[in-house]
VMD Tcl script that builds the backbone (N, CA, C; Angstrom):
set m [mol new atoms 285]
animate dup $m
set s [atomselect $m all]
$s set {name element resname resid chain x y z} {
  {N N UNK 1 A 27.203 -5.461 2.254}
  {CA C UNK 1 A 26.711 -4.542 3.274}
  {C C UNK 1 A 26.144 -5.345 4.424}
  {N N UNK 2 A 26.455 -4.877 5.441}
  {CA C UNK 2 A 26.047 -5.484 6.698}
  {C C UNK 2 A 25.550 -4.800 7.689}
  {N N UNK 3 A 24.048 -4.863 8.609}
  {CA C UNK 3 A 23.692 -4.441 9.758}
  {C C UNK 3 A 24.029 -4.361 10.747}
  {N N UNK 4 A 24.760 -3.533 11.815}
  {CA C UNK 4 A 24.766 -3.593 12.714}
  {C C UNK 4 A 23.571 -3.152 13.760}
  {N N UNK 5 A 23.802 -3.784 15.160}
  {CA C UNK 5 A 23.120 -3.239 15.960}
  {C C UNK 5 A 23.104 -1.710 16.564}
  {N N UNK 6 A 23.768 -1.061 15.744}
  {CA C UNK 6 A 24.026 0.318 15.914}
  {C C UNK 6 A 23.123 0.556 15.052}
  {N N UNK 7 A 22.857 0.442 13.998}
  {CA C UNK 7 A 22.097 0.911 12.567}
  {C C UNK 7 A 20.780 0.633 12.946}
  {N N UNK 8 A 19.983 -0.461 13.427}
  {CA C UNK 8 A 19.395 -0.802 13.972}
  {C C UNK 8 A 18.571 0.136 14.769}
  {N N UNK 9 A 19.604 0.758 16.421}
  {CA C UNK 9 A 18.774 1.279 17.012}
  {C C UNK 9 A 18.566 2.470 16.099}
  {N N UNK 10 A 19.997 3.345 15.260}
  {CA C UNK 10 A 19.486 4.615 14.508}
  {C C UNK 10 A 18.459 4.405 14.060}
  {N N UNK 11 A 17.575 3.243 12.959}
  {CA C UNK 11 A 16.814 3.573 12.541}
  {C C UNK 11 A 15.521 3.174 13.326}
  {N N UNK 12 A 15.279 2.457 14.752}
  {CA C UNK 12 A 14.449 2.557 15.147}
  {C C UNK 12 A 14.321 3.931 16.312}
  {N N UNK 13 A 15.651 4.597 16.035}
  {CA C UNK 13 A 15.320 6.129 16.907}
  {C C UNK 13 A 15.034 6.938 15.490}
  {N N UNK 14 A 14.939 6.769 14.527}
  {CA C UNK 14 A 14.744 7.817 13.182}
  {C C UNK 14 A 12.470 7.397 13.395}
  {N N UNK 15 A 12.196 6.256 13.586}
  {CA C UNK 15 A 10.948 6.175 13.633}
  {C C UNK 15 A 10.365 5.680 14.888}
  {N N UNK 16 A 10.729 6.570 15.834}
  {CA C UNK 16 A 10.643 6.734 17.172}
  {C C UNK 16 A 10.154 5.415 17.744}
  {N N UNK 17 A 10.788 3.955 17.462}
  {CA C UNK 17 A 10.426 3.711 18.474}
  {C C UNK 17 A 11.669 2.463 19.580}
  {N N UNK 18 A 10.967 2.230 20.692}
  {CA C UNK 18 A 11.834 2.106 21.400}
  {C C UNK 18 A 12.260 0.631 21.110}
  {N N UNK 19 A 13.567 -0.026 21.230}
  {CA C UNK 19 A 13.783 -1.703 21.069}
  {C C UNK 19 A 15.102 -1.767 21.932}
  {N N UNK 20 A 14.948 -2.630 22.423}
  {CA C UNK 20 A 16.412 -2.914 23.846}
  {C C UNK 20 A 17.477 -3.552 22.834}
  {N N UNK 21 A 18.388 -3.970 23.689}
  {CA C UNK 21 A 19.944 -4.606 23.163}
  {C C UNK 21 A 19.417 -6.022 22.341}
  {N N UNK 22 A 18.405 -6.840 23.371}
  {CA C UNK 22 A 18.300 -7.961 22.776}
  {C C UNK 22 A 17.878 -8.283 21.098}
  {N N UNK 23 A 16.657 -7.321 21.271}
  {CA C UNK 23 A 15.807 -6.811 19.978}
  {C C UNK 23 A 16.850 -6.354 18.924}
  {N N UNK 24 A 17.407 -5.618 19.159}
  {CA C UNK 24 A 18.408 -4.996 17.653}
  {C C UNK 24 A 19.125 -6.124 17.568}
  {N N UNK 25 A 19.966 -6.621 18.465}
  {CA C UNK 25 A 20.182 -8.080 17.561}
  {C C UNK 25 A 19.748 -9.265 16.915}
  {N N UNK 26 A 18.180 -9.527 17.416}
  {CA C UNK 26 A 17.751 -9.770 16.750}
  {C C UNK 26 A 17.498 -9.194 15.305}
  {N N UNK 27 A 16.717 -7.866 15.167}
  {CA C UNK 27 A 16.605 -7.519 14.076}
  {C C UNK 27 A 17.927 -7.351 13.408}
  {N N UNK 28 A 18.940 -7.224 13.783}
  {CA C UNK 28 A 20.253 -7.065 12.946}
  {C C UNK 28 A 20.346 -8.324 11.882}
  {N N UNK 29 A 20.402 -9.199 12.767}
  {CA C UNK 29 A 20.488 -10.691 12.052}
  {C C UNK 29 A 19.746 -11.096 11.480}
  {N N UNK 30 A 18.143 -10.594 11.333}
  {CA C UNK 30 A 16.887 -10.929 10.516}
  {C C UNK 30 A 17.519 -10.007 9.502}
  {N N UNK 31 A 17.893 -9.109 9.558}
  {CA C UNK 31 A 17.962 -7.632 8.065}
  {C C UNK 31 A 19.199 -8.232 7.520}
  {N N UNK 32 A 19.925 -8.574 8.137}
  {CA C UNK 32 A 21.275 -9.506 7.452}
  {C C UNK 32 A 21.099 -10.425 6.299}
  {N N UNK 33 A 20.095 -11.302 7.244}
  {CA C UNK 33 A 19.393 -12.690 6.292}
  {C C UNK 33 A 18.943 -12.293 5.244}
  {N N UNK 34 A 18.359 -11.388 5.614}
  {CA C UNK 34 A 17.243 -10.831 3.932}
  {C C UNK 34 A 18.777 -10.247 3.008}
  {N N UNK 35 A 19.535 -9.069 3.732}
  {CA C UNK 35 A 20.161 -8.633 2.530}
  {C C UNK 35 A 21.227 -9.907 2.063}
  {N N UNK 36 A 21.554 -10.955 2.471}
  {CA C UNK 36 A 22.178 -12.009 2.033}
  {C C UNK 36 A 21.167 -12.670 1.062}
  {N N UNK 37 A 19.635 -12.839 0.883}
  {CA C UNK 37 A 19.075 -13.711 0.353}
  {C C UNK 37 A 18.961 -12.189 -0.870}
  {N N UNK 38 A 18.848 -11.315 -0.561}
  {CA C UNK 38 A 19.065 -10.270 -1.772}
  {C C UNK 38 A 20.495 -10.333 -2.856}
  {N N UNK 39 A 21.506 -10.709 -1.987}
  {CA C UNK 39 A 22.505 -10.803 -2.820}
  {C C UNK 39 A 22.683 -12.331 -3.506}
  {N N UNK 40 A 21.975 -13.239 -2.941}
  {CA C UNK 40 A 21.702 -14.009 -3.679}
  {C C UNK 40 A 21.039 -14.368 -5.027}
  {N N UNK 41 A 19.844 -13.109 -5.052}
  {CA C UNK 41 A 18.834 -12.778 -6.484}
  {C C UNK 41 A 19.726 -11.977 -6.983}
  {N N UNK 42 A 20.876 -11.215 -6.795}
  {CA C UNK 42 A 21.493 -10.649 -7.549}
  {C C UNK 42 A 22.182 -11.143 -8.781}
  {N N UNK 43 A 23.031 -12.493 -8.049}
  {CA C UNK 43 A 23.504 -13.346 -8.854}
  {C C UNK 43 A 22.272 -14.380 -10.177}
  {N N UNK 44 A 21.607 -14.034 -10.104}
  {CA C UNK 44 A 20.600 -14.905 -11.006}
  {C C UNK 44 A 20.683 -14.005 -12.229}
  {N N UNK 45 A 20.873 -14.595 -13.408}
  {CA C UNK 45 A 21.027 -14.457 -14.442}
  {C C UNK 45 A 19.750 -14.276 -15.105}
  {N N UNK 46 A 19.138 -12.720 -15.353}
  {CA C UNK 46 A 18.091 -12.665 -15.726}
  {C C UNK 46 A 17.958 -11.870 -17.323}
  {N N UNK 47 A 18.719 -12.001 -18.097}
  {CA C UNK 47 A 19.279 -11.251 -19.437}
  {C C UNK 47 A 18.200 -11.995 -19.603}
  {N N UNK 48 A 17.311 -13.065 -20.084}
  {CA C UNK 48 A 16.562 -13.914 -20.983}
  {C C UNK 48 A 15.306 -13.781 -20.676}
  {N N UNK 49 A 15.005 -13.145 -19.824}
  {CA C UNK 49 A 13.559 -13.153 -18.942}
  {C C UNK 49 A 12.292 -11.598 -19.334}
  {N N UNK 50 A 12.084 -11.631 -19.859}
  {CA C UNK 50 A 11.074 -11.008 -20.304}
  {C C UNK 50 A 10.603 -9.948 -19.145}
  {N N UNK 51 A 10.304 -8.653 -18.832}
  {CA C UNK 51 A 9.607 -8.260 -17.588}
  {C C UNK 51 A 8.241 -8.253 -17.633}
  {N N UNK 52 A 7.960 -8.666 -16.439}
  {CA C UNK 52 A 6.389 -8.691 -16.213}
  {C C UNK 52 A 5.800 -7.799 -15.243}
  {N N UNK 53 A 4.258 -7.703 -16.081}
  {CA C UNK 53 A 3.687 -6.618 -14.686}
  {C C UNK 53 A 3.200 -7.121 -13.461}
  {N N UNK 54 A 2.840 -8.527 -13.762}
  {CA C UNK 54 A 2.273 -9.449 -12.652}
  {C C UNK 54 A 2.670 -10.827 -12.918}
  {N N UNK 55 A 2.978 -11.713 -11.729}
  {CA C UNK 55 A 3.384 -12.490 -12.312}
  {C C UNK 55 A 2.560 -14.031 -12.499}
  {N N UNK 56 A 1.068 -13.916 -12.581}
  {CA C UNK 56 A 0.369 -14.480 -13.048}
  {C C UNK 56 A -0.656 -14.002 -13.921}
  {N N UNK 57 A -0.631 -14.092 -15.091}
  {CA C UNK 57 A -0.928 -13.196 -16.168}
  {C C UNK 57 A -2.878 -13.156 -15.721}
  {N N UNK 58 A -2.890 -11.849 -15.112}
  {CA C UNK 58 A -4.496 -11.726 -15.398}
  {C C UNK 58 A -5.064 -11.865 -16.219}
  {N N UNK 59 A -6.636 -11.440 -16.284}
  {CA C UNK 59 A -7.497 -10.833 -17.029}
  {C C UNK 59 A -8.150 -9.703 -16.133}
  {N N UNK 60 A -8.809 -8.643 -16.457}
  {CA C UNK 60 A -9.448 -7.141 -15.910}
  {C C UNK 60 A -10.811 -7.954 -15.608}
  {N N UNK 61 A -10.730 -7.875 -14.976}
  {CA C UNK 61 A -12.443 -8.321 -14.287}
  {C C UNK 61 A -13.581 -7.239 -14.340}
  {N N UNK 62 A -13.306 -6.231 -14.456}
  {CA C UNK 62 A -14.114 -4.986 -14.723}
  {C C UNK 62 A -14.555 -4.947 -15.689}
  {N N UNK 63 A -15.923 -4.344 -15.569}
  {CA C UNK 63 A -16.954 -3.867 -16.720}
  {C C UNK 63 A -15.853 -3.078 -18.041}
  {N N UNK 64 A -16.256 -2.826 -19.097}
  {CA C UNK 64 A -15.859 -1.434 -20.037}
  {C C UNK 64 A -16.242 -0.516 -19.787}
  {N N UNK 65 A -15.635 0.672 -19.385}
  {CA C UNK 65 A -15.521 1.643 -19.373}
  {C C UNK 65 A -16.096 2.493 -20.271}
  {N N UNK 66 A -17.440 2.500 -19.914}
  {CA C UNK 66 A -18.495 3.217 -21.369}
  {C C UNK 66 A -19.512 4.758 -20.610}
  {N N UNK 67 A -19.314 5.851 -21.520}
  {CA C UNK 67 A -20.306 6.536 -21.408}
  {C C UNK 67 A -21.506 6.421 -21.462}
  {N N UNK 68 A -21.741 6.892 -20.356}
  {CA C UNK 68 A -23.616 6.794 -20.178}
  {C C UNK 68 A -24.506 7.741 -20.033}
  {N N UNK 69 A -25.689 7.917 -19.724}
  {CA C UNK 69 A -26.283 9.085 -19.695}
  {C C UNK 69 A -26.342 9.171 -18.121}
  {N N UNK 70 A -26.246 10.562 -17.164}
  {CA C UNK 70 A -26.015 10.645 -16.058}
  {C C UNK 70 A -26.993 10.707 -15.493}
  {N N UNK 71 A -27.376 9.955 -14.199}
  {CA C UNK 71 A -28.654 10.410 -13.577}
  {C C UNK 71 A -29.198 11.853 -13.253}
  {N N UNK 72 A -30.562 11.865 -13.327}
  {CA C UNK 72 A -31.045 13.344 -13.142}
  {C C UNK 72 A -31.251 13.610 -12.129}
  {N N UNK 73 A -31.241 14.986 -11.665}
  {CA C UNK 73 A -31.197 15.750 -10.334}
  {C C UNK 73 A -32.055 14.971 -9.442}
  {N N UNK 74 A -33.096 14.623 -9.924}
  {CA C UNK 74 A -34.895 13.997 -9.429}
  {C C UNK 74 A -34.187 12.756 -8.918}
  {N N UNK 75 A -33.595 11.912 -9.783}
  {CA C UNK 75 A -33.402 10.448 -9.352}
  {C C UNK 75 A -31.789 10.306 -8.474}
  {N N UNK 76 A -31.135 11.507 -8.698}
  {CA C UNK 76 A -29.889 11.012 -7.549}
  {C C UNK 76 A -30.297 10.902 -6.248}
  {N N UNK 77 A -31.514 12.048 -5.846}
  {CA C UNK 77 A -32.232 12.798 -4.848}
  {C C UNK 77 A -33.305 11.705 -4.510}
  {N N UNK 78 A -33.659 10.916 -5.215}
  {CA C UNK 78 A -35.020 9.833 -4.865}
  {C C UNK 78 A -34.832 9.188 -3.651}
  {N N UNK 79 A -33.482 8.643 -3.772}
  {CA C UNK 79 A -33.123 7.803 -2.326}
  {C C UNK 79 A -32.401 8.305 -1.284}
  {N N UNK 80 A -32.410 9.474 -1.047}
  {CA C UNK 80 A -31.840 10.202 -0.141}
  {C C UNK 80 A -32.617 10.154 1.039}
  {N N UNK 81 A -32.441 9.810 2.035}
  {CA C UNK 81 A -32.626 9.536 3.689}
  {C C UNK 81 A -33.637 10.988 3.555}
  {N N UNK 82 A -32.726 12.192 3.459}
  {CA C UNK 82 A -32.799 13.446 3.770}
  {C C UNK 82 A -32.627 14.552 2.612}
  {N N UNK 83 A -33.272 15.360 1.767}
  {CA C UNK 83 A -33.085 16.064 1.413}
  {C C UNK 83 A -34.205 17.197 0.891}
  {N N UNK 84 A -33.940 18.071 -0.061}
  {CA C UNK 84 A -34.793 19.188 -0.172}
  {C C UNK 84 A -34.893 19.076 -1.448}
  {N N UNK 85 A -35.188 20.245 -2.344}
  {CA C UNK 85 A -35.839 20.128 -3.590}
  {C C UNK 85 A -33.981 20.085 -4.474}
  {N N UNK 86 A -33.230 20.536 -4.538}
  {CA C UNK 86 A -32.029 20.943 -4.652}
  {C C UNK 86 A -30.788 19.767 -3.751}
  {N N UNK 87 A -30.534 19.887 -2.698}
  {CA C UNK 87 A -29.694 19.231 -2.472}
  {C C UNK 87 A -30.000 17.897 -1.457}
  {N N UNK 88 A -28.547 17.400 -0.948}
  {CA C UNK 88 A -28.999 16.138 0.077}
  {C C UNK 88 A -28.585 16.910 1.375}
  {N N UNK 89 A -29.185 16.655 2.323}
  {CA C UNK 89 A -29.490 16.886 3.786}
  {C C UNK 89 A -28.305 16.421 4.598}
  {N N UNK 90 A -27.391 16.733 5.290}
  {CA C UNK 90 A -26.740 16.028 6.161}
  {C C UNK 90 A -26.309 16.030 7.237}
  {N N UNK 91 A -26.385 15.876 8.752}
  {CA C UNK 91 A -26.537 16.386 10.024}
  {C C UNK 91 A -24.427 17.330 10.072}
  {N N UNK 92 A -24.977 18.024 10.633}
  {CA C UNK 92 A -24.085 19.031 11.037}
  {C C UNK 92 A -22.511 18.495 11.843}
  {N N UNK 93 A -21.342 18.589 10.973}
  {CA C UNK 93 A -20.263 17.784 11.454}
  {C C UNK 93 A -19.431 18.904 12.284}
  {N N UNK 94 A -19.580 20.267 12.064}
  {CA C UNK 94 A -18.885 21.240 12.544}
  {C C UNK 94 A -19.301 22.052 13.473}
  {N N UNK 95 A -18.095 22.338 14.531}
  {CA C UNK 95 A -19.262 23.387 15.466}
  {C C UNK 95 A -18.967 24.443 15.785}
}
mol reanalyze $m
mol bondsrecalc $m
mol representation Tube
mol addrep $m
């Protein structure tokens, strides 16, 4: 499969934006390169290769995921800038 500079402008008129004669040939020949270096990974013989989810094997850096007891009404409300006995206070976004 190959790019033309026709395909090019279609898909930079499909996401509106504008690129002259010079530009689509450029990008023609950049999208070329890639789908040539794609058909190149095609040919790689990967029957033996295990799939991976990442390809430097993490570890989860995150805490465990443990139930706790939830803060109370009193203490969510302690550090609130602004609020009342019931809720938090917050200046008016709508008009």
């Amino acid at each position: 499969m190959s790019v033309s500079e026709k395909d090019v402008q279609y898909i930079a008129n499909l996401a509106r934006l504008q690129v002259t004669n010079e530009e689509a040939k450029m990008y023609a020949k950049d999208m070329n390169s890639i789908l040539e270096y794609m058909e190149q990974l095609n040919e790689v013989d990967t029957s033996n290769v295990e799939p991976l989810n990442h390809v430097i094997d993490l570890e989860s850096r995150f805490r465990e995921d443990e139930a706790k007891e939830p803060l109370s009404h009193e203490d969510a409300l302690k550090n609130a800038p602004d609020a009342d006995s019931d809720y938090f206070r917050v200046p008016k976004v709508i008009e």
